[in-house]
C-alpha positions in Angstrom: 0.0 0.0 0.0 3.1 2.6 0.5 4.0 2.2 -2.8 0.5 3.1 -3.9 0.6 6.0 -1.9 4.0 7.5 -3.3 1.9 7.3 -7.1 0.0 10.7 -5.6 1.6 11.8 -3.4 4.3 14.7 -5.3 1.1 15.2 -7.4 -1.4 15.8 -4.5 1.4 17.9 -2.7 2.2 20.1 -5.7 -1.6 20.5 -6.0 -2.2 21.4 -2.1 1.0 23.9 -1.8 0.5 25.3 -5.5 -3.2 25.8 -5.5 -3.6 26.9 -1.9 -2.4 30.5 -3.2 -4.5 30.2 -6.2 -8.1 28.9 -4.4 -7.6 30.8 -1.4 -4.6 33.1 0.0 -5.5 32.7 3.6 -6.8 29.3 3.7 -3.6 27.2 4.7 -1.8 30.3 6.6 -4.6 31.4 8.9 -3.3 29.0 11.5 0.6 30.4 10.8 0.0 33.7 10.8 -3.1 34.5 12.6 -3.2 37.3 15.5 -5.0 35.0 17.5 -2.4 32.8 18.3 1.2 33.5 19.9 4.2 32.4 18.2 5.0 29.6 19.5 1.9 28.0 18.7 2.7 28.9 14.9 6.1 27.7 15.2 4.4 24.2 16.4 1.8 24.8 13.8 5.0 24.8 11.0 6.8 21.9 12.7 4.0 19.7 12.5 2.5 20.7 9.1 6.4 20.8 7.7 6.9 17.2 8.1 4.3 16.3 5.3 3.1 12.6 5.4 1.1 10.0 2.7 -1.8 12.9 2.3 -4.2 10.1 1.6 -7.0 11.9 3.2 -6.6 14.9 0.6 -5.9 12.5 -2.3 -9.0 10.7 -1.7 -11.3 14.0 -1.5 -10.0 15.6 -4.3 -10.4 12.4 -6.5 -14.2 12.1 -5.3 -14.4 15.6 -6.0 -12.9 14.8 -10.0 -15.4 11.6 -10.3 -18.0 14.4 -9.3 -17.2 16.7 -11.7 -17.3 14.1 -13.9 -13.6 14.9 -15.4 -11.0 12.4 -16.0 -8.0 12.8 -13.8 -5.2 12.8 -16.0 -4.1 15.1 -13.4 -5.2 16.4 -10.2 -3.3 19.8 -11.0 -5.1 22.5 -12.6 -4.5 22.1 -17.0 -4.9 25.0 -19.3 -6.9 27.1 -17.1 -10.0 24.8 -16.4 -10.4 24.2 -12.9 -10.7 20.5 -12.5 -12.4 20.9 -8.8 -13.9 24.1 -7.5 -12.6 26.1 -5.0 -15.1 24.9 -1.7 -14.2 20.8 -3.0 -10.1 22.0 -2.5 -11.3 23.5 1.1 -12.4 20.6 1.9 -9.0 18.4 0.8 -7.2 20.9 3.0 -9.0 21.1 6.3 -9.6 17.4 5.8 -5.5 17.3 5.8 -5.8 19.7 8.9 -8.2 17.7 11.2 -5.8 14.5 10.6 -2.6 16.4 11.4 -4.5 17.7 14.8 -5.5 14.8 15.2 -1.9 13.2 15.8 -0.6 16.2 18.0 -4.0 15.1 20.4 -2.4 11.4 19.9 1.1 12.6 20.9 0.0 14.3 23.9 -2.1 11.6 25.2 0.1 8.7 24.5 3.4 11.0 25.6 5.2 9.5 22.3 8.2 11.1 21.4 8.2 10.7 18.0 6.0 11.0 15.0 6.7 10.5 11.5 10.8 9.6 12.9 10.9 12.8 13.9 10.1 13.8 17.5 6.7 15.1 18.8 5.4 18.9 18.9 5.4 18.0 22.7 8.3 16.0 23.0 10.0 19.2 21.6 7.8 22.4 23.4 6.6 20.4 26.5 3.2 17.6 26.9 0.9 20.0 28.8 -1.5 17.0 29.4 -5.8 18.6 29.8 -8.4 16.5 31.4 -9.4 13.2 29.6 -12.3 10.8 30.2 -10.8 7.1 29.5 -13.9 4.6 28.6 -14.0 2.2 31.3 -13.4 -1.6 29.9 -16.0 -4.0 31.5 -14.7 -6.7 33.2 -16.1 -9.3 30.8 -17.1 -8.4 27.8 -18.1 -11.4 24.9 -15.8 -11.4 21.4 -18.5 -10.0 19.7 -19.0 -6.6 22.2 -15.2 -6.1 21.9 -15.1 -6.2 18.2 -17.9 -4.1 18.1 -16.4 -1.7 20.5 -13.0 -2.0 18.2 -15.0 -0.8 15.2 -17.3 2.0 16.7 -14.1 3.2 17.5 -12.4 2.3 13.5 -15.3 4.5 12.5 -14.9 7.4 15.1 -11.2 7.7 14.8 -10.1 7.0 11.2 -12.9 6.1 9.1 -15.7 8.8 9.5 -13.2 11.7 8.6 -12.8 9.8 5.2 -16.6 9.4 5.0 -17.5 12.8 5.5 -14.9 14.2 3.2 -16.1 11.9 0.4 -19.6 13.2 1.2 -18.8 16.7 1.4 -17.0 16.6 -2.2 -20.0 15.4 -3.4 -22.5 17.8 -1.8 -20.6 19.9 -3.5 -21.2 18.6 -6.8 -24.0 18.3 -8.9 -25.0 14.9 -8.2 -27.8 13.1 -6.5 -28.8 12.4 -2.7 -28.1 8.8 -3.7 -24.6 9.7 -4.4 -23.7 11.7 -2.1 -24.7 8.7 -0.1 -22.5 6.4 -1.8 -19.7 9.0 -1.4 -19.9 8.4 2.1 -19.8 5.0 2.2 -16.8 4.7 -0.1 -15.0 7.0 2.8 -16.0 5.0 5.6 -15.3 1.3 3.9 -12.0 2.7 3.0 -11.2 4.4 6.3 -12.3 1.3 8.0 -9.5 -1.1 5.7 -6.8 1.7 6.3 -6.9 1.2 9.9 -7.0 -2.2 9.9 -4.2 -2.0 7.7 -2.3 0.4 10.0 -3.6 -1.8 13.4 -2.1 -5.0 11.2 1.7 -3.1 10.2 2.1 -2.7 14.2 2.9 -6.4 14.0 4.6 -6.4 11.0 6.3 -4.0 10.2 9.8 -1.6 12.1 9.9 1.4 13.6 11.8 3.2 10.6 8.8 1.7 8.8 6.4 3.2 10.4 7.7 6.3 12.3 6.6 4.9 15.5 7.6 2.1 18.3 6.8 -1.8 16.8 4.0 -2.6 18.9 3.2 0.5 20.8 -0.8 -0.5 20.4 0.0 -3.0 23.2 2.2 -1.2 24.9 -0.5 1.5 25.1 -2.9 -1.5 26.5 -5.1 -1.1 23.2 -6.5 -4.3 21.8 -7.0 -4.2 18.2 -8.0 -6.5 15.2 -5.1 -8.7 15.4 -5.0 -9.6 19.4 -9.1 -9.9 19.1 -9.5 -12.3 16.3 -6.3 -14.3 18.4 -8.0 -14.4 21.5 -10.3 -16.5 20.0 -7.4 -18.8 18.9 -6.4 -18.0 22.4 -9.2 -17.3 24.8 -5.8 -16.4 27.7 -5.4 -13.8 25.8 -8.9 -12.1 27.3 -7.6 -11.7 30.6 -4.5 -9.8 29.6 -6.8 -7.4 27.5 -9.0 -7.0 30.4 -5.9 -5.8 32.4 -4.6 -3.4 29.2 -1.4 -5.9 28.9 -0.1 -3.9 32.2 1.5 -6.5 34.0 5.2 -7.1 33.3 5.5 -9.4 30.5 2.1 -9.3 29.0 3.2 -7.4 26.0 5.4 -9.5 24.9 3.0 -12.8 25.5 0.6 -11.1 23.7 2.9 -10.6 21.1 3.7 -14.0 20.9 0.2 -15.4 20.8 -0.9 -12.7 17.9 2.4 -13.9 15.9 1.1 -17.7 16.7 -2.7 -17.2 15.6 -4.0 -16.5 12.3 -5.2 -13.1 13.7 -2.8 -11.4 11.3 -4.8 -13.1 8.4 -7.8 -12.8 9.5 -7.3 -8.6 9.9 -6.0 -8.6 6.1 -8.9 -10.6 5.3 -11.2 -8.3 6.7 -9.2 -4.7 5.6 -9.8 -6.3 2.2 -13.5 -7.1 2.8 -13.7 -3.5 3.4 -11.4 -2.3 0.7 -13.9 -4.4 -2.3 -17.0 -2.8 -0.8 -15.3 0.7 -1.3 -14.6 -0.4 -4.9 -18.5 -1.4 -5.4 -19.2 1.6 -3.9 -17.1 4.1 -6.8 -18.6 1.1 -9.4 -22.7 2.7 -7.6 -21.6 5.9 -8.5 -21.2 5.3 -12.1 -19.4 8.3 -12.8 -17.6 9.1 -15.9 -14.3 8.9 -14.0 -11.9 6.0 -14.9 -12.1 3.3 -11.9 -8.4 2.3 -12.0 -7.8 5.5 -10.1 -9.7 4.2 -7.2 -9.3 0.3 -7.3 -5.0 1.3 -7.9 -5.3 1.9 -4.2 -6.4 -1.2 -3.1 -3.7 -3.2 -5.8 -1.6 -4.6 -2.6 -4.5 -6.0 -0.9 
């Protein structure tokens, strides 16, 4: 899937540094430069905004907002002086851009990681001034079926609905029917859903100069996601050290074990590529003009 993502990304960043000027001046430097804030918050604003990342949230809302328009993109840049999306669809691409990146700073400071992206956190660098935060209380005993439903409400609330509503917002701002705007949305969340399964799945798999972050820092944060809960079926021990947020010495590193053992790995790609084919059928509803390989390239490495 990274290799997917480096087929936008220089076009999608071109696009959202070059155009920001052109669509709207103050759009993208309201948060630098504004009055309202001191200068040390733009400063953090800069660091965090510098570092640039995948921009798959803004590559997915400006495609929807091409297939809207009902334009081939040959390019998501601006040809020959015909605007390819309008002005409130490119908005949306950027603040959709600007919610993620806050997003991870609210991460950071939470979590108290020190780095992000391989480069260290806005408050690993200007202090973790930690506010007030109500932590959902995990019942005792809770059946395989309430925790993977409690694992997805929280897919959708973290990840997925940000790419939902984006979708859906491109469209609304088309000229296209209530029907598609509906299937807009549901292209967003399916493929919201996959990516962070995906991204839930590479914390086995994958290093730390990989990823930008710790191998295994879900457990190590006591977080139980797709992988450990399809192995605890595999391995129904496994329930207690979820129950206790893998806080006892050695419970990481069992649970590590077990996940590795299980197919709870497979099972998690399985599912993130459930998710990824409804997406697809979802772009295929929308019968727009738009060329499907677009969509469907990002789902190649399924």
């Amino acid at each position: 899937l990274k290799n997917t993502f480096l087929f936008f990304q220089y076009e999608i960043m071109e696009t959202l540094v070059r155009n920001s000027t052109e669509h709207n001046p103050s759009l993208l430097s309201t948060c630098f430069s504004s009055s309202a804030f001191t200068n040390t918050f733009q400063e953090m604003a800069k660091y965090y905004f510098g570092q640039g990342g995948k921009l798959f949230r803004p590559t997915i809302c400006l495609l929807m907002a091409r297939a809207c328009n009902q334009i081939e993109p040959k390019s998501l840049l601006i040809d020959s002086g015909r605007e390819t999306v309008t002005t409130n669809q490119f908005k949306i691409a950027i603040i959709s851009e600007m919610i993620h990146t806050a997003s991870l700073v609210h991460d950071d400071v939470i979590d108290e990681a020190g780095m992000r992206r391989g480069n260290p956190t806005v408050n690993a660098l200007w202090g973790n001034k930690m506010g007030e935060f109500m932590q959902m209380n995990e019942e005792a005993e809770l059946s395989a079926s309430q925790r993977f439903s409690r694992y997805m409400a929280k897919t959708y609330s973290k990840t997925a609905s940000l790419f939902a509503n984006s979708c859906k917002s491109a469209a609304m701002l088309s000229d296209v029917s209530e029907v598609n705007e509906l299937s807009a949305y549901e292209y967003g969340k399916s493929l919201g859903i996959a990516f962070q399964m995906i991204d839930d799945l590479l914390d086995f798999v994958s290093t730390s100069s990989v990823t930008g972050k710790p191998t295994a820092n879900d457990l190590k944060l006591g977080l139980a996601t797709a992988p450990v809960l399809y192995a605890a079926e595999e391995y129904p021990e496994l329930n207690s050290l979820i129950t206790r947020r893998f806080s006892k010495e050695g419970d990481v590193e069992l649970a590590w074990e077990m996940v590795g053992n299980s197919r709870g790995l497979e099972r998690t790609r399985a599912a993130a590529r459930e998710h990824a084919q409804h997406a697809v059928k979802m772009v295929c509803v929308l019968k727009f003009k738009v060329s499907l390989r677009y969509f469907r390239k990002f789902w190649s490495d399924f």
